[in-house]
C-alpha positions in Angstrom: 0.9 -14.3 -1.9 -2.2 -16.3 -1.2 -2.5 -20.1 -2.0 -5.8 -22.0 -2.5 -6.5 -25.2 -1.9 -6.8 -25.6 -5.8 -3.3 -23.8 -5.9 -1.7 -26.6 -3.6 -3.1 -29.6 -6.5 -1.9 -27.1 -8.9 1.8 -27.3 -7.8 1.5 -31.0 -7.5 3.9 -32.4 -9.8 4.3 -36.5 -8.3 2.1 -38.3 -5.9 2.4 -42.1 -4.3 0.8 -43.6 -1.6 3.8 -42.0 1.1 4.9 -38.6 -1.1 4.2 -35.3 -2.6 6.6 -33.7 -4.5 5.4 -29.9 -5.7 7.0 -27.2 -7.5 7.3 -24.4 -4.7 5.7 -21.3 -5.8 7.8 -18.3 -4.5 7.0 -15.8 -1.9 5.5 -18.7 0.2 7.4 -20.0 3.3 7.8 -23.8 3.3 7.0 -23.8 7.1 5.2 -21.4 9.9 6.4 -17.6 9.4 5.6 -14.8 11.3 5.1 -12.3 8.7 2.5 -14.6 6.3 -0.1 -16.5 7.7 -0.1 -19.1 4.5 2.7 -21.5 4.5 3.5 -24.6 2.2 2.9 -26.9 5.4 -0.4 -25.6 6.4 -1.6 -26.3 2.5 -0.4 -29.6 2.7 -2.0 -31.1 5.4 -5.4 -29.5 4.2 -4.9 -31.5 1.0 -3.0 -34.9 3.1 -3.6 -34.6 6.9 -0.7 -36.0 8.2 1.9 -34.5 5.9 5.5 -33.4 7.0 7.9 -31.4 5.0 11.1 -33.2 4.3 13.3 -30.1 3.8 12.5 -26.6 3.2 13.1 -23.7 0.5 13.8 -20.3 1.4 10.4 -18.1 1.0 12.0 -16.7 -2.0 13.1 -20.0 -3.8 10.8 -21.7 -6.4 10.9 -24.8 -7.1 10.9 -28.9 -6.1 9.7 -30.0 -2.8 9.1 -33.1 -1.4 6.5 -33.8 1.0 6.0 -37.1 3.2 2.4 -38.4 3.9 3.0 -40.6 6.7 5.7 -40.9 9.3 7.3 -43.9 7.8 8.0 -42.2 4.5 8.9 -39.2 6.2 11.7 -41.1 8.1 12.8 -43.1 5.1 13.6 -39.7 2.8 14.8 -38.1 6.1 17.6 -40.7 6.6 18.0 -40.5 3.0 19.1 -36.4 3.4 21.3 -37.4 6.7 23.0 -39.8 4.2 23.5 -37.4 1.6 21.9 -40.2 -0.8 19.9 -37.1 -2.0 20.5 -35.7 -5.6 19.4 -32.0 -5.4 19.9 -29.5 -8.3 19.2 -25.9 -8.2 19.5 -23.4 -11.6 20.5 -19.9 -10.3 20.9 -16.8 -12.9 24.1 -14.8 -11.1 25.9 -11.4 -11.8 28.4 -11.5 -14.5 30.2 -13.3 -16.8 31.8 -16.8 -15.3 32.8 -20.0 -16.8 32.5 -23.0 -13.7 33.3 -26.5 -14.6 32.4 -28.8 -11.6 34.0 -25.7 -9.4 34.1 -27.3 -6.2 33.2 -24.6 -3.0 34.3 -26.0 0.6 33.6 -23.2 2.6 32.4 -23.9 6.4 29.1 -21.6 7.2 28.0 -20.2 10.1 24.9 -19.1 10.9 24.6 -15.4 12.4 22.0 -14.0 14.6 20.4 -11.4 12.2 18.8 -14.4 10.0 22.4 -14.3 7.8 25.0 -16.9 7.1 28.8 -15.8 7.1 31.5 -18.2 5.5 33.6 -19.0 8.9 36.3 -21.8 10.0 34.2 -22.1 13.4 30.7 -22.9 11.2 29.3 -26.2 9.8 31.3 -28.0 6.9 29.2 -27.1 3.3 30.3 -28.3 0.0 28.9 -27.0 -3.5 29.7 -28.2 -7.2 29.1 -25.0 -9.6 28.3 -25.3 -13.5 27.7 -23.1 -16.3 25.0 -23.7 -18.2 24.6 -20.3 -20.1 26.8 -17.2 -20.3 24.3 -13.9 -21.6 25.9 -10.3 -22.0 26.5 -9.7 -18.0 24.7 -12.7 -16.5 25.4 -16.4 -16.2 23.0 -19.0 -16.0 24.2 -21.6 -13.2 22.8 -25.4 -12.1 23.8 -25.8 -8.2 24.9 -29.0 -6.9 24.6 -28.9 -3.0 26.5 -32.0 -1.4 25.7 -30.6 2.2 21.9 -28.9 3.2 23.6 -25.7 5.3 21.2 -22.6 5.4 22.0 -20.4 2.8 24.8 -22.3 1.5 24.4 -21.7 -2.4 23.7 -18.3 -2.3 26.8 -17.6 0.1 29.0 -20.5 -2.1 28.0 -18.3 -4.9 28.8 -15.0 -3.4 32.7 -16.1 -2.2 33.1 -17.0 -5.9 31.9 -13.3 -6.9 29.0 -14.6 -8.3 26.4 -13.4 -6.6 22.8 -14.6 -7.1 20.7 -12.0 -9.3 18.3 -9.8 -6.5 20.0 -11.6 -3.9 20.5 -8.3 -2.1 21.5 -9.8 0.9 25.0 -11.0 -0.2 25.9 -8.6 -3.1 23.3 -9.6 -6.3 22.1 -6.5 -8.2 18.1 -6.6 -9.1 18.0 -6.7 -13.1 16.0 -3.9 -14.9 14.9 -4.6 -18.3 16.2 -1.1 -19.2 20.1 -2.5 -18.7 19.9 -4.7 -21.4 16.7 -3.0 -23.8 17.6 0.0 -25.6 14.7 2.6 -25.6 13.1 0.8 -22.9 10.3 3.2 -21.8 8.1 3.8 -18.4 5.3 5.2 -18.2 6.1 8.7 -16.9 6.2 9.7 -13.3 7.0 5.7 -12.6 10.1 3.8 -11.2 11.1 1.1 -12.9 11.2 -2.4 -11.0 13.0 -5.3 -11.1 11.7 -7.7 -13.8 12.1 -10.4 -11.2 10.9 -9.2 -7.6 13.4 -12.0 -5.8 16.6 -14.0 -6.4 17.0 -15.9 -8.9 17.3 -19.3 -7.6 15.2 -22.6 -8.6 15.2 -26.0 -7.0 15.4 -27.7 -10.4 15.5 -31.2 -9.3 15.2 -33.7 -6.9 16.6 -37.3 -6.9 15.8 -40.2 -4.1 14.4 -43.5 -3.7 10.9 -44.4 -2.7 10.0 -46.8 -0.1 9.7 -49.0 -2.0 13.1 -48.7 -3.9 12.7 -47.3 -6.6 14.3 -44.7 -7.5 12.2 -41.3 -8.1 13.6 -38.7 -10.4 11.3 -35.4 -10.5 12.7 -31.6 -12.3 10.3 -28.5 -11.5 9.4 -26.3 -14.5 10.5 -22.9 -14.1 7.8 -20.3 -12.7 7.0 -17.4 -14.7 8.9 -14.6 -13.2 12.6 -16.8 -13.9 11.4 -17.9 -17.3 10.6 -14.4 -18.1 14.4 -13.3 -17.0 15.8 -16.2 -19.2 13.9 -14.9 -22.0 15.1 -11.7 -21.8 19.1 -12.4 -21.5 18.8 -15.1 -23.9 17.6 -11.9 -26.4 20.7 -10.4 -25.3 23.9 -12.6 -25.8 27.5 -12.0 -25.6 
């Protein structure tokens, strides 16, 4: 997926004199990847020349993203995410029908060599905080409450709970086909029906810090068009 310049503005939800904070399109990687030429990173520093990404998104993860535009303010919300002094909140729609109340997940991860995480005693320490939000007909939407910043760690924190993250093929979510839940839902013929949403299901929803300056910044990410679509079409189709 190619990103303009215009794009980039776009996606701009809060700008100061040290951040950016944009709402992640998805199928973009937040830094350099091999595969796409066009990364969030690159954008950035054609729009703020000096910009540094303070944390990153999976390439398949919409959603809030905070950018620094100097080094100062790059160090300040950096410390801040060493600290854990970092509210972050993701919204993920997940397989089946679950009711989590503040359900803690201490699970350790570690980080294989095929691009994978597995939960393991000899990996890093990861802590998650799980809530329902929504229970549809075989799909829960959850919000995501990362205390730690380990790769992976909510869709594998949501996979141990059997849980896992809708299209997250890579630990155990199903794609969703409009056909599961829409009687007489009809191709055209001679076509294969695809997923109505071409990735997981996971959004950074917000992002909580203080400025510089100290204040405190509180921004949320609308959700892009492919997830809003998916909520639409479970919310049609309650328990």
């Amino acid at each position: 997926m190619k990103i303009s310049k215009l794009r980039f503005q776009d996606a701009v939800l809060f700008e100061d004199s040290d951040f950016i904070l944009i709402n992640k399109p998805p199928f973009i990687a937040t830094l350099e990847d091999r595969q796409d030429p066009t990364n969030i990173l690159e954008l950035a520093r054609e729009y703020e020349p000096q910009a540094q990404v303070c944390h990153r998104l999976d390439k398949d993860t919409s959603g809030v993203l905070a950018i620094a535009r100097n080094p100062e303010a790059y160090r300040h919300l950096s410390m801040q995410f060493e600290n854990r002094e970092v509210t972050k909140i993701y919204h993920a729609v997940v397989d089946g029908i679950h009711n989590f109340n503040d359900q803690l997940v201490d699970a350790p991860i570690l980080k294989q060599n095929d691009g994978t995480v597995k939960i393991s005693r000899s990996g890093k320490d990861a802590q998650t905080y799980f809530t329902t939000l929504q229970a549809f007909k075989a799909h829960t939407l959850v919000e995501c409450k990362p205390v730690t910043g380990r790769m992976h760690q909510i869709r594998i924190h949501l996979a141990r709970l059997g849980a896992s993250i809708t299209g997250d093929t890579l630990y155990g979510g199903k794609p969703f086909f409009v056909s599961a839940i829409k009687r007489g839902f009809n191709l055209k013929k001679m076509t294969d029906e695809e997923p109505l949403v071409k990735r997981m299901a996971l959004h950074a929803r917000s992002l909580r810090f203080l400025l510089v300056k100290g204040d405190g910044c509180s921004i949320e990410a609308p959700y892009p068009k492919d997830f809003q679509a998916l909520i639409r079409q479970l919310s049609g189709h309650k328990r």
